[in-house]
Wavefront OBJ file of the C-alpha trace (Angstrom):
o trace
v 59.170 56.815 -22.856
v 61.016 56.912 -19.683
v 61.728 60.607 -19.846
v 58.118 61.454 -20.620
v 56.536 59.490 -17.927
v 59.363 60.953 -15.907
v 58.413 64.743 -16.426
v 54.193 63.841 -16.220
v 55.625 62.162 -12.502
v 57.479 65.474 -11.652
v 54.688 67.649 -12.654
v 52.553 65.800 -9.930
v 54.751 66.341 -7.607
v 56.573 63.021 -7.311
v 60.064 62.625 -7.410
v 62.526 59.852 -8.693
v 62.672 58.328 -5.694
v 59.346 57.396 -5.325
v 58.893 55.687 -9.210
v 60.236 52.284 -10.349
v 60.017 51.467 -13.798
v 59.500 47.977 -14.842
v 61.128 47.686 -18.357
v 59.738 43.987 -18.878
v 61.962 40.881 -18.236
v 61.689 39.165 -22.416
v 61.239 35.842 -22.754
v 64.828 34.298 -24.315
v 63.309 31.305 -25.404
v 61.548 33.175 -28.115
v 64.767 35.520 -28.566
v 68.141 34.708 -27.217
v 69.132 38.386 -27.006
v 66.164 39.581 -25.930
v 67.643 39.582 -22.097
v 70.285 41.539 -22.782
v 68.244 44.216 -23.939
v 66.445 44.376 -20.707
v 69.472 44.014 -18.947
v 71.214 46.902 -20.946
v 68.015 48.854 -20.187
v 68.115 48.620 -16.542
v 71.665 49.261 -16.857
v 70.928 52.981 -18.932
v 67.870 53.574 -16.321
v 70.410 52.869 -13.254
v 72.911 55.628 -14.778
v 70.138 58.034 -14.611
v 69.386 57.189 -11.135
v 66.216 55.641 -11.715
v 65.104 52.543 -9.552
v 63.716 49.391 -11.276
v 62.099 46.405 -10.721
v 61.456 42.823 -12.977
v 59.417 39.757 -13.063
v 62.310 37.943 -13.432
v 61.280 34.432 -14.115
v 59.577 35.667 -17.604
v 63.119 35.166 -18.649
v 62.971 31.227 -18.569
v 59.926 30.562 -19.759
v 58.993 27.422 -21.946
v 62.715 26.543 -21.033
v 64.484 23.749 -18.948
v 66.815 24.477 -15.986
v 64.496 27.308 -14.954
v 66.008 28.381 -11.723
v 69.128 27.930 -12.804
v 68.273 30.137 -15.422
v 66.308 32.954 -13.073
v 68.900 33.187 -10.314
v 71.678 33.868 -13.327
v 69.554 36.568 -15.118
v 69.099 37.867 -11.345
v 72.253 38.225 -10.539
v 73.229 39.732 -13.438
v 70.318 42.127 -13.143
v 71.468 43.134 -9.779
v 75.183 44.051 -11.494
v 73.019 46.077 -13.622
v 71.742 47.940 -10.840
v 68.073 46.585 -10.443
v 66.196 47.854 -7.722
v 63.592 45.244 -6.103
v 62.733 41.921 -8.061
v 59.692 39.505 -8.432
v 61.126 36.114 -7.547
v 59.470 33.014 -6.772
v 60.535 32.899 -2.751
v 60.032 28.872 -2.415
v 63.443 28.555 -5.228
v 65.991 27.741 -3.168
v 68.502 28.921 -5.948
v 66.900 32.187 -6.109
v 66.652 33.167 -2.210
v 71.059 32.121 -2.801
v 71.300 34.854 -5.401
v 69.036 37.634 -3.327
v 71.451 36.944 -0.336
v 74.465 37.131 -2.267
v 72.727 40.759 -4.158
v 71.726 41.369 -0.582
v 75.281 41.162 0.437
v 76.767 43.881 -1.788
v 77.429 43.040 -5.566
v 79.438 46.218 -5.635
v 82.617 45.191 -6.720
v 81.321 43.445 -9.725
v 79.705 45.152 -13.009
v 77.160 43.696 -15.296
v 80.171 42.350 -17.556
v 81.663 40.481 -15.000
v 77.721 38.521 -14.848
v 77.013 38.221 -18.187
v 79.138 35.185 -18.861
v 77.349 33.166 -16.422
v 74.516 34.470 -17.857
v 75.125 33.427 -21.111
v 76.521 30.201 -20.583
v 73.340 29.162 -18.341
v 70.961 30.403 -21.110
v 73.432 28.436 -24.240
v 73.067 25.114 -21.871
v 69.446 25.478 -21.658
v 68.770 26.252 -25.249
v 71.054 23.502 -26.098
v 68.451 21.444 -23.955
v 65.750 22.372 -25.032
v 65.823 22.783 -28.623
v 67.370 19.704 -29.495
v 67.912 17.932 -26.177
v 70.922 15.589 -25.289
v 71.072 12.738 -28.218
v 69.600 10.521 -25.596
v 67.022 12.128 -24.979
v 65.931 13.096 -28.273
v 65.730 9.742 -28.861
v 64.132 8.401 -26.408
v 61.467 11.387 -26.987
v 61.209 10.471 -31.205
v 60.863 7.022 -30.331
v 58.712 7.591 -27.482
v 56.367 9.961 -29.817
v 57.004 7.233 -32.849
v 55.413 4.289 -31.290
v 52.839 5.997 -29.190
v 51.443 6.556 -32.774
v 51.932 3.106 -33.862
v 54.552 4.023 -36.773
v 57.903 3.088 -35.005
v 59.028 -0.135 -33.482
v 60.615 0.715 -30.170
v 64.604 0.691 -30.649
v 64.843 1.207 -34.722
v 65.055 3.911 -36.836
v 62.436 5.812 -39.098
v 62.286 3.353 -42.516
v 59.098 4.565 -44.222
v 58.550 8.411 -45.713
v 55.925 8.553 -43.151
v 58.341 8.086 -39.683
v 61.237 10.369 -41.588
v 58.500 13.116 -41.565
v 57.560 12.862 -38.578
v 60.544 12.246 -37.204
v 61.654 15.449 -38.849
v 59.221 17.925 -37.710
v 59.954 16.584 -34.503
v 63.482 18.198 -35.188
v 61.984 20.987 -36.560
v 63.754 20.143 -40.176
v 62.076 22.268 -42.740
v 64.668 21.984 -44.901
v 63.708 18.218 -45.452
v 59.657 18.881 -45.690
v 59.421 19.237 -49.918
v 61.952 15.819 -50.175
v 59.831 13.836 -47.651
v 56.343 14.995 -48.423
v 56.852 14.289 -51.993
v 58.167 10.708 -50.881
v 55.135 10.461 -48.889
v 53.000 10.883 -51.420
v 55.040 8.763 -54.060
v 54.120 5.634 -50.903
v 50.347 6.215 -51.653
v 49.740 8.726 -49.219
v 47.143 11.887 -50.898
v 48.705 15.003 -50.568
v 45.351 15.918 -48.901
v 45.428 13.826 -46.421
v 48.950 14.471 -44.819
v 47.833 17.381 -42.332
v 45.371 15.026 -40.930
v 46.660 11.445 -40.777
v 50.688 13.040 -40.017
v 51.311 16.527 -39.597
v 48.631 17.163 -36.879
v 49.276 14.076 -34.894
v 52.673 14.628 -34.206
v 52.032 18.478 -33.644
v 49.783 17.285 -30.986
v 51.759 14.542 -29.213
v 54.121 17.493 -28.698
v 52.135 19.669 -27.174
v 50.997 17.230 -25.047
v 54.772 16.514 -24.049
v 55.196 20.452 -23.561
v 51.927 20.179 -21.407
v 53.910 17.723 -19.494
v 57.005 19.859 -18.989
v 58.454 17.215 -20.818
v 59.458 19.014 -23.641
v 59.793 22.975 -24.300
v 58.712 25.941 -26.236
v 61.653 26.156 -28.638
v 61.090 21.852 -30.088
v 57.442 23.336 -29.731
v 58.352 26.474 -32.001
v 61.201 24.358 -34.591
v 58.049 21.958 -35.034
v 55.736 24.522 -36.130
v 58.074 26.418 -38.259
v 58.629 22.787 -40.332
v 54.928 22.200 -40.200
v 54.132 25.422 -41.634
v 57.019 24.780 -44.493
v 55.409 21.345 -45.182
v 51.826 22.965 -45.493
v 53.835 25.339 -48.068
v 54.321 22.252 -50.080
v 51.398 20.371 -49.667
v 49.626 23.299 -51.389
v 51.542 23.538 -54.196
v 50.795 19.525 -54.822
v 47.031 20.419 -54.472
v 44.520 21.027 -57.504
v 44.312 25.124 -57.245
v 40.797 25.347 -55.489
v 42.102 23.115 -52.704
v 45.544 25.182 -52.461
v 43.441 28.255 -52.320
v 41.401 27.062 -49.403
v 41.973 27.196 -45.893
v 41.199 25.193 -42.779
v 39.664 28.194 -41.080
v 40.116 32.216 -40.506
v 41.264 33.158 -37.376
v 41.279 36.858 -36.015
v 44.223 36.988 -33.266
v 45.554 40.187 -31.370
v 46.403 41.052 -27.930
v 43.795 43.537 -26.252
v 43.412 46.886 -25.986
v 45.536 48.562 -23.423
v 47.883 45.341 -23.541
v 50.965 45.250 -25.505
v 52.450 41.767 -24.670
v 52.706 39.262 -27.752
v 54.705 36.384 -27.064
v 51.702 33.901 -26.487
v 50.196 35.318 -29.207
v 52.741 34.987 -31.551
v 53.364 31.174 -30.594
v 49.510 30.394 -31.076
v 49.941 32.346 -34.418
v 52.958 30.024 -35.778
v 50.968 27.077 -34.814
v 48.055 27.965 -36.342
v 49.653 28.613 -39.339
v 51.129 25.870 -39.405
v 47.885 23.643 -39.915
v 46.608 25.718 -42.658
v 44.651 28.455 -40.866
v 44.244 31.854 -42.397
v 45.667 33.725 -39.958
v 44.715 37.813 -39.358
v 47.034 38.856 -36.879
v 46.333 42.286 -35.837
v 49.076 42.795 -33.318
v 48.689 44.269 -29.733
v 46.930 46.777 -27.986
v 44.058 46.398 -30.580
v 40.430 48.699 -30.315
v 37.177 47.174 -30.521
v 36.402 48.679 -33.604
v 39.048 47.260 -35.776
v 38.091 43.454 -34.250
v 34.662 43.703 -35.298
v 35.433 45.555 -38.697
v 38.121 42.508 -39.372
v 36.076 39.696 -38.198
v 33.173 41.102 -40.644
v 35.165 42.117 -43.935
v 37.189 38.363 -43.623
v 34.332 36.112 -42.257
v 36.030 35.151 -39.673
v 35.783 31.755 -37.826
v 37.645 32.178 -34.423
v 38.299 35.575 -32.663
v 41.534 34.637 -30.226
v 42.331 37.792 -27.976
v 45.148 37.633 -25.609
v 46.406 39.630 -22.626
v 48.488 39.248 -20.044
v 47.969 42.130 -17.633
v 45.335 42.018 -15.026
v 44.700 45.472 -15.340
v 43.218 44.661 -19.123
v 41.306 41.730 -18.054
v 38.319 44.554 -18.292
v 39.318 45.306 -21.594
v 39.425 41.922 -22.797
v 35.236 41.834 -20.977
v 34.588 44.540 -22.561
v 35.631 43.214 -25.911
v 33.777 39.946 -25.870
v 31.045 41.925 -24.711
v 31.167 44.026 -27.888
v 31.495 40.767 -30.035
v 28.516 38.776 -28.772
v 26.367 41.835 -28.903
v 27.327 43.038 -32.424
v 27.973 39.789 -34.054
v 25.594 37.203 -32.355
v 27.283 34.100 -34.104
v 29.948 34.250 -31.914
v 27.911 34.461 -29.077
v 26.286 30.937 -29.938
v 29.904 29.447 -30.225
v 29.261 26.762 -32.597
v 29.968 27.499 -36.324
v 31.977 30.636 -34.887
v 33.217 31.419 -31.191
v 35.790 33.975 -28.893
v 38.673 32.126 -27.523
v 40.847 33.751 -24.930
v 43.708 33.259 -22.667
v 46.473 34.356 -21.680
v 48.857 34.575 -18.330
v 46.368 36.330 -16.232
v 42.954 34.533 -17.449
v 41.294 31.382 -16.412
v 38.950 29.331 -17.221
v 36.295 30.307 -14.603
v 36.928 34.062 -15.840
v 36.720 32.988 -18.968
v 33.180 31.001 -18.699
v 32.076 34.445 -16.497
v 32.278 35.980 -19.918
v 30.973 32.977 -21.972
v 34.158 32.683 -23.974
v 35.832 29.522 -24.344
v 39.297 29.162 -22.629
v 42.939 27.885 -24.171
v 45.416 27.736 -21.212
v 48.165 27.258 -24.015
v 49.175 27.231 -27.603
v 48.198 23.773 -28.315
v 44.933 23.876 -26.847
v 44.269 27.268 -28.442
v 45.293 25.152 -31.539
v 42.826 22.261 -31.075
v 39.618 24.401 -30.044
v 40.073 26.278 -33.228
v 40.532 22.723 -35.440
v 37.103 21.949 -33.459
v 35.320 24.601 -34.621
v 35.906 24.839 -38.132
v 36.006 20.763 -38.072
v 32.248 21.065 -37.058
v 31.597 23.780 -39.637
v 32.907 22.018 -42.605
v 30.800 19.227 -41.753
v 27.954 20.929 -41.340
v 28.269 22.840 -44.637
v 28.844 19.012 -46.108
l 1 2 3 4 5 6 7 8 9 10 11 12 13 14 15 16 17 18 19 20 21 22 23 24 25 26 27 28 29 30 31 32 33 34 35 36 37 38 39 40 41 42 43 44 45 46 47 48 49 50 51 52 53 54 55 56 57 58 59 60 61 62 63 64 65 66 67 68 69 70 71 72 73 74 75 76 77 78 79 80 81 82 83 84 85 86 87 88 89 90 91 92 93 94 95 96 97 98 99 100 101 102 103 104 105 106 107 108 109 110 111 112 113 114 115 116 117 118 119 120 121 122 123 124 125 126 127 128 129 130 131 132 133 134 135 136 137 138 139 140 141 142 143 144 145 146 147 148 149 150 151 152 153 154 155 156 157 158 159 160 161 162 163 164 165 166 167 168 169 170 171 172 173 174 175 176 177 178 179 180 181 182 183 184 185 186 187 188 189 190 191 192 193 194 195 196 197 198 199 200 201 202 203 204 205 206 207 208 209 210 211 212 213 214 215 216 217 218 219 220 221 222 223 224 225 226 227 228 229 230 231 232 233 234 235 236 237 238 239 240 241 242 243 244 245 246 247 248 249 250 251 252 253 254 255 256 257 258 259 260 261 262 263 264 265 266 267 268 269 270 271 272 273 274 275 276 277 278 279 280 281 282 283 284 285 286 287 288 289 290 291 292 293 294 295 296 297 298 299 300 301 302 303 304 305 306 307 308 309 310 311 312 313 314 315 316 317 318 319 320 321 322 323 324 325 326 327 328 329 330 331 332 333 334 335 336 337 338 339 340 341 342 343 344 345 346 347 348 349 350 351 352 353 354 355 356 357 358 359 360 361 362 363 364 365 366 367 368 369 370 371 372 373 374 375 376 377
């Protein structure tokens, strides 16, 4: 890609000197060695005497320790040979690292960063995926008796706290054991999404809303809701296993190929039972409508994170309402969006409803097909 945008530059005249190419900073809470890549990549683009640039706090986000996390990555960066950065100039730990890269990093290569890299990013995963054993605790319990099923200071007794308690840990590997004691203490396997499984889904998001808990407890939660839903089913008379809580349509617009929101929303909408149609990134108008006919879909969710596609993603609702008035109406079907770059008052310009995060996107969606299915009852 580089080489080919590289030539068009040089056939308009430009030179290497006057391009930087931004080879995207990847989130690591989503994949640890996702960094690396980038960092390997400015490294490669360096050696061909390209300059670069990064947004570098992408690389901490939905994780603790964040500038702790950004002025390592940074640094190491700068080894690499990064050109000019996007830093947050208020972080007192990043302006350290820019005068230190300011100073010279020449003596030192991007090996002789990378363990301070890697040992800021293990701390913080450590954190934030399962949290110091104090913590955790005090978080479970906190979570626990908030709902009324755990006695501050004890431990989970009844089928219902171990389940909870374990999606809390993200434990799929103890969902089939504990939602089949659930239901042998008179709970209907029917009735565990709504009187367990969502609750504590949403207490969680409302700690991650809080900064008080963090995308990878967010993302172990709804990978053991989703293997508990995988269970229920199979404990359900066919028509009910068959059946879904709603159909959602999700992709990231056209002209926008950024998916790690979407792909979070995804997960935990799949984990309460949603039919999900994921159609990926970068997606045409045409193949929204086409999907959101053929599957009778409930909820459109389009993403982007660019503000250069925000005129894509207008466009798009624009094509929706027109062509398939029900979602226009937003009641029995609707358009949700979000995304870094969107807001709620851009969103209302557009008449779409607004999610400023996965568990919100989560709840507006369980609203809509709540109100359907009642309506149909």
């Amino acid at each position: 890609i580089v080489k080919r945008v590289r030539g068009a530059a040089h056939s308009y005249g430009l030179q290497d000197n006057d391009l930087l190419f931004d080879p995207l900073t990847m989130a690591a809470a989503t994949d640890n060695d996702a960094p690396n890549v980038t960092l390997q990549c400015v490294q490669h683009l360096t050696t061909l005497g390209l300059g670069t640039v990064l947004g570098v706090s992408n690389v901490s986000h939905g994780l603790p320790d964040r500038p702790i996390l950004n002025a390592a990555f940074a640094a190491a960066a700068v080894a690499a040979g990064l050109s000019a950065a996007i830093v947050n100039p208020n972080d007192s730990l990043m302006r350290q690292a820019v005068k230190v890269a300011n100073a010279g990093f020449n003596h030192l290569s991007l090996d002789d960063l990378l363990p301070e890299w890697d040992l800021a990013l293990a701390e913080a995963l450590r954190k934030a995926a399962r949290g110091d054993h104090a913590r955790l605790s005090q978080t479970v319990e906190a979570l626990h008796s908030a709902a009324g099923v755990l006695e501050p200071g004890s431990e989970p007794r009844t089928a219902s706290q171990r389940l909870r308690h374990a999606v809390l840990r993200g434990d799929t590997d103890s969902m089939a054991e504990l939602i089949d004691a659930v239901v042998a203490e008179g709970t209907p396997a029917g009735g565990i999404v709504d009187s367990l499984l969502s609750p504590t889904l949403q207490d969680l998001g409302d700690d991650f809303a809080r900064g008080q808990a963090f995308l990878p407890q967010l993302m172990l939660a709804a990978a053991a809701m989703k293997a508990a839903v995988a269970h229920i089913r199979t404990l359900l008379p066919p028509a009910l296993a068959d059946s879904a809580a709603g159909k959602v349509l999700f992709c990231t617009v056209k002209g926008d190929v950024h998916s790690i929101g979407k792909d979070i929303c995804v997960a935990l909408l799949e984990s309460q039972g949603f039919k999900l149609y994921d159609l990926g990134v970068d997606v045409a108008i045409a193949d929204i409508l086409e999907t959101a006919v053929r599957e009778d879909i409930d909820v459109i969710c389009l993403s982007a994170l660019m503000t250069t596609t925000l005129p894509s993603m207008q466009a798009t609702v624009e094509s929706i309402h027109a062509q398939l008035p029900a979602f226009r109406e937003g009641r029995l079907k609707a358009v949700l969006v979000g995304g870094a770059v969107v807001s709620e008052r851009w969103a209302s310009s557009i008449s779409a409803a607004y999610a400023p995060d996965a568990p919100s996107c989560v709840r507006f969606v369980q609203s809509i097909c709540r109100h359907k299915s009642s309506l149909v009852e």
